[in-house]
C-alpha positions in Angstrom: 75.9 107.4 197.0 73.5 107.0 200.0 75.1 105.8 202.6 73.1 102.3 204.4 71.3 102.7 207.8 70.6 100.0 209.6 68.3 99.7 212.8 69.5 97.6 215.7 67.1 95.4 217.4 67.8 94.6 221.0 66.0 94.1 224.0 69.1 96.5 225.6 70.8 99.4 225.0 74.0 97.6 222.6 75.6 101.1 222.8 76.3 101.0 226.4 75.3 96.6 227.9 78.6 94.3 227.6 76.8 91.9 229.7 73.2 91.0 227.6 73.6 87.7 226.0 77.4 87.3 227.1 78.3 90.6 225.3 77.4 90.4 222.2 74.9 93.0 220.8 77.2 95.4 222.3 80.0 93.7 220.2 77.9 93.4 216.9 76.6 96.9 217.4 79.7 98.4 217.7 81.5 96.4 215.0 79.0 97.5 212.5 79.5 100.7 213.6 83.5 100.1 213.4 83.3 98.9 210.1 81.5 102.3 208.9 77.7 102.1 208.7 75.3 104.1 210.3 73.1 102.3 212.6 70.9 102.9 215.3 69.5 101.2 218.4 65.1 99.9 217.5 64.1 100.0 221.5 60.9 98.3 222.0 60.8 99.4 225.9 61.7 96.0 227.3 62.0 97.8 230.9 58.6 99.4 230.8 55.4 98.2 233.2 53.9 97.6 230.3 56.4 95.6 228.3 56.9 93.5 231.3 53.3 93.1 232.2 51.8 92.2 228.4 55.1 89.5 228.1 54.2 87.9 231.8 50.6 87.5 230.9 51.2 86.0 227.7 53.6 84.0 229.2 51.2 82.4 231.4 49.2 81.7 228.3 51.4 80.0 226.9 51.9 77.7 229.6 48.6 76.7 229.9 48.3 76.0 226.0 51.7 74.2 225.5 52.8 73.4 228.6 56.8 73.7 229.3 58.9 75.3 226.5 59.9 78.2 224.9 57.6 81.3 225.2 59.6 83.2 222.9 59.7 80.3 220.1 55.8 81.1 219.6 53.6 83.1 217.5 51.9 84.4 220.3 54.5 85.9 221.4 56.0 86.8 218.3 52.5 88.6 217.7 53.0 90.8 221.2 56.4 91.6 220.7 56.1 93.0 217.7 53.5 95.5 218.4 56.5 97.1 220.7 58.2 98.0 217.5 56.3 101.3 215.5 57.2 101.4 212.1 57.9 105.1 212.4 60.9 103.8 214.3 62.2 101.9 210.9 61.2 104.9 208.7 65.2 106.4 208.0 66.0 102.7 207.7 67.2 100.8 204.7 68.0 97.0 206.9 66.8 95.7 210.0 69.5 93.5 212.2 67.8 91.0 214.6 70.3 88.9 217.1 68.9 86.2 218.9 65.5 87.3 219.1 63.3 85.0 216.9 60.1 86.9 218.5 61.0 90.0 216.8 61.8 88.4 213.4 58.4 87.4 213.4 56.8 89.7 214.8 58.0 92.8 213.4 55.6 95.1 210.9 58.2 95.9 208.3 58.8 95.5 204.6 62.3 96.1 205.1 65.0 93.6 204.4 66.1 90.9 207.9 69.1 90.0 209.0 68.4 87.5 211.6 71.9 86.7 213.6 71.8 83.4 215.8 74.3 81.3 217.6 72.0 77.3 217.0 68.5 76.9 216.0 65.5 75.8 217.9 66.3 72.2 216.5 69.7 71.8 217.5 68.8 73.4 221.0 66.4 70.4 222.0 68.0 67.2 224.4 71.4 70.0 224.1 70.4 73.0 226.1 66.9 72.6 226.4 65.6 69.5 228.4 61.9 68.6 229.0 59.5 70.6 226.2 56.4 68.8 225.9 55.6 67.6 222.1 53.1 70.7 221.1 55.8 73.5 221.9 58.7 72.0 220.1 56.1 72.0 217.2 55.2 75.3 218.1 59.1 76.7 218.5 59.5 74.7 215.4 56.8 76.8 213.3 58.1 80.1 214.9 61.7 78.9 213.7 60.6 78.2 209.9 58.6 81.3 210.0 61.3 83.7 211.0 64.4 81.8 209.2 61.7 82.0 206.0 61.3 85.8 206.5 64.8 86.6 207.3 66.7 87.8 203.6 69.6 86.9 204.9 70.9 84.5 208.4 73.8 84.9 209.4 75.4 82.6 212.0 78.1 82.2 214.2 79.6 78.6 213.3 79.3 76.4 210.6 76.8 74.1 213.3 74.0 76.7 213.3 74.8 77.5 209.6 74.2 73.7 208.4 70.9 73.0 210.4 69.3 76.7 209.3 70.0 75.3 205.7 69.2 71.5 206.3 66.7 71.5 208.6 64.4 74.6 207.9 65.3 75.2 204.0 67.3 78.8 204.1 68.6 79.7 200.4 72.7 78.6 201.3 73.6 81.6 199.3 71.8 83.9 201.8 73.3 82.3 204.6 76.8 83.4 206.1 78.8 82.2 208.8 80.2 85.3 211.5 81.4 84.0 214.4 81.0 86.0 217.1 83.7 88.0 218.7 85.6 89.2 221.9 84.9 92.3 223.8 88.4 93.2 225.1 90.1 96.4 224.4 92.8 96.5 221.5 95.8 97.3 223.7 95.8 94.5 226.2 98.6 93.2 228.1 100.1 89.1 227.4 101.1 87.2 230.6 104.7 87.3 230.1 105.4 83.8 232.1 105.7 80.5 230.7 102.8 78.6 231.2 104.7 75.7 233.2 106.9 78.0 235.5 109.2 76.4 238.4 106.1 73.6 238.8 103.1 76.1 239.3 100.3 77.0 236.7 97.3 79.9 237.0 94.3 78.3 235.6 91.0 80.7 234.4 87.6 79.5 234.4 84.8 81.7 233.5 81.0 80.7 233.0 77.8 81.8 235.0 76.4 78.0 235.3 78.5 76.0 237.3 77.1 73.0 236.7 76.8 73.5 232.7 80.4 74.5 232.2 81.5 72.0 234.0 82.9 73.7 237.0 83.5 70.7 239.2 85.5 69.3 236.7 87.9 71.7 236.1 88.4 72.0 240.0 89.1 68.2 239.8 91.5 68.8 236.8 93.1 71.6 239.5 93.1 69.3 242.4 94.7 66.3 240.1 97.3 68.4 239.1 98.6 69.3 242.6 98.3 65.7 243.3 100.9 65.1 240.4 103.2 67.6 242.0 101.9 70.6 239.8 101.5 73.3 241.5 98.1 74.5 240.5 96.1 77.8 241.4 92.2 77.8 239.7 90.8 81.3 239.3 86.9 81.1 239.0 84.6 84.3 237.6 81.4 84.3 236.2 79.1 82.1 239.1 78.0 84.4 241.9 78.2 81.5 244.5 80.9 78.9 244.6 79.6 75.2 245.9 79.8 74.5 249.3 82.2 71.6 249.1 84.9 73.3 247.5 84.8 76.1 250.1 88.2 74.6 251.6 90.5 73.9 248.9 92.7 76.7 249.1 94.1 76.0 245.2 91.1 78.3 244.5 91.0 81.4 244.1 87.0 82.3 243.7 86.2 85.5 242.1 82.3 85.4 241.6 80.3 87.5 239.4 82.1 90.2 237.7 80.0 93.2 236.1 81.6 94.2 232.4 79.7 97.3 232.6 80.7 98.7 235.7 84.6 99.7 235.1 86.5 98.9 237.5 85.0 95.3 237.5 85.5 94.9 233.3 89.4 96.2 234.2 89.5 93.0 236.9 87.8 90.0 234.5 90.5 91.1 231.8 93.4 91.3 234.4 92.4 87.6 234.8 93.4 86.9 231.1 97.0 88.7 231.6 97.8 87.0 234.6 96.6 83.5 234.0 98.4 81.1 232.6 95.7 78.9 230.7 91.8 79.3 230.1 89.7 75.8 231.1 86.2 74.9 230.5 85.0 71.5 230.1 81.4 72.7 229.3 78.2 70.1 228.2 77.0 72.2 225.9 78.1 75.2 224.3 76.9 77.5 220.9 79.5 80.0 220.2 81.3 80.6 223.8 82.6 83.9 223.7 84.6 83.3 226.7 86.8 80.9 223.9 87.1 84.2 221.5 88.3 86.4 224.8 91.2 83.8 226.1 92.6 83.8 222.3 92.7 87.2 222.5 95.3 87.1 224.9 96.9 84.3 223.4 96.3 81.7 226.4 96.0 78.0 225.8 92.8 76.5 226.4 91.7 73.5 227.5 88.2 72.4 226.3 86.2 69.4 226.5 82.6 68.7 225.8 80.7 66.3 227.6 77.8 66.8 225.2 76.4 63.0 224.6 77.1 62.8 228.7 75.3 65.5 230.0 72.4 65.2 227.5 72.2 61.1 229.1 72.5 63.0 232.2 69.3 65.0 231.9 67.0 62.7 230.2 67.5 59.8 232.7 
């Protein structure tokens, strides 16, 4: 029996980046690999003057026909993008697997069954991530969305959220649609923090996310500073942002981190150290798809703490 190929699309090399979209097409890419399947990474020269140069033009163009949105939820670009891909690069292929990048579902020249992996869809994403798109380009990322769900054979998608508006909202068969959530990029030997998580009155929170103000980061600093005011002993570790705010520069319950690279060793050994050592995993995040950070901090077996301020921040941003 011939055994499947399948070709990888991704803007990155998802042998080698744990950092590109949080991690995961390094973690897909190697699970399919895990699981016994032959793929291969399609490269469509993302870092190349010429990649870079065609995108940026028709980026501007964009602009000045729809005004603020979504550049890669467009036909235009879609159109561009896909030129990137030559089919001879899809010949020894039997399956193409597209994460995240709507673009290249529509875009791509191929004949070859689609599976299009997404954490939301451009509907759900509106007054939730994404504030302030004039009227023609959510009809335009709307099209793009239909077209590429349409051309997909099968979506996969990483909660039951995503799952129900792909179906609902832009007509995917149910049968070709699957739920995978997405998963955790820590090694399979990893060390548990062996203290309780309330030990003589102290308590080693983790907080991890690269937009402060989006994960909620000044809340879970006041959560830290109300437990110590409570007579809890409380030590916030924060990763992920490479700046902290200025106002919190004094409060010497934190212990600021910054911006940790996963692909550089020594730094990926550091962020999962975190995980051991803490005591509990916080993030009181507005608006969150899948959250990988959620998958890593039960890998460890922490407790977290997590609170959405979804209907909040959304008032927030439209007032």
């Amino acid at each position: 029996m011939k055994k499947i190929k399948i070709g990888y699309v991704s803007p990155v090399n998802p042998e080698e980046d744990r950092m590109a979209w949080s991690g995961t097409y390094y973690n897909t890419f190697h699970a399919i690999r895990d699981a016994g399947i032959d793929v291969k990474w399609i490269s469509y020269g993302t870092n190349t003057f010429l990649f870079k140069f065609v995108t940026f033009i028709t980026k501007c163009a964009y602009r000045l026909i729809y005004g603020k949105g979504s550049s890669e939820h467009s036909r235009i670009m879609a159109k561009v993008h896909g030129l990137f891909i030559k089919r001879s690069q899809l010949e020894d292929c039997d399956v193409v697997f597209i994460p995240a990048q709507i673009d290249m579902v529509v875009g791509i020249r191929t004949n070859l069954p689609i599976i299009y992996y997404a954490d939301g869809t451009f509907k759900k994403m509106i007054n939730y991530q994404w504030f302030g798109y004039t009227q023609s380009a959510i009809r335009e990322g709307e099209k793009t969305e239909l077209l590429g769900i349409a051309k997909a054979k099968y979506n996969f998608r990483s909660s039951q959220w995503a799952a129900d508006s792909t179906i609902k909202d832009y007509g995917a068969p149910e049968e070709n649609t699957y739920i995978f959530p997405f998963g955790a990029d820590v090694p399979q030997e990893r060390k548990f923090s062996s203290e309780p998580i309330y030990k003589n009155k102290s308590l080693k929170l983790l907080f991890s996310g690269k937009e402060w103000e989006r994960k909620g980061g000044n809340i879970a600093v006041d959560a830290a500073r109300y437990l110590n005011g409570i007579g809890i002993k409380t030590t916030i570790f924060i990763v992920g942002v490479k700046e902290l705010p200025k106002q919190y520069s004094g409060d010497k319950f934190i212990k600021f981190i910054g911006y940790l690279d996963k692909n550089n060793g020594k730094e990926l050994k550091k962020y999962l150290k975190l995980y051991s050592e803490c005591n509990a995993f916080i993030l009181p995040t507005r608006a969150e798809c899948a959250g990988i950070v959620f998958a890593e901090a039960n890998s460890y077996g922490m407790p977290i703490f997590y609170f959405c301020y979804r209907y909040w921040w959304n008032w927030k941003l439209c007032n």
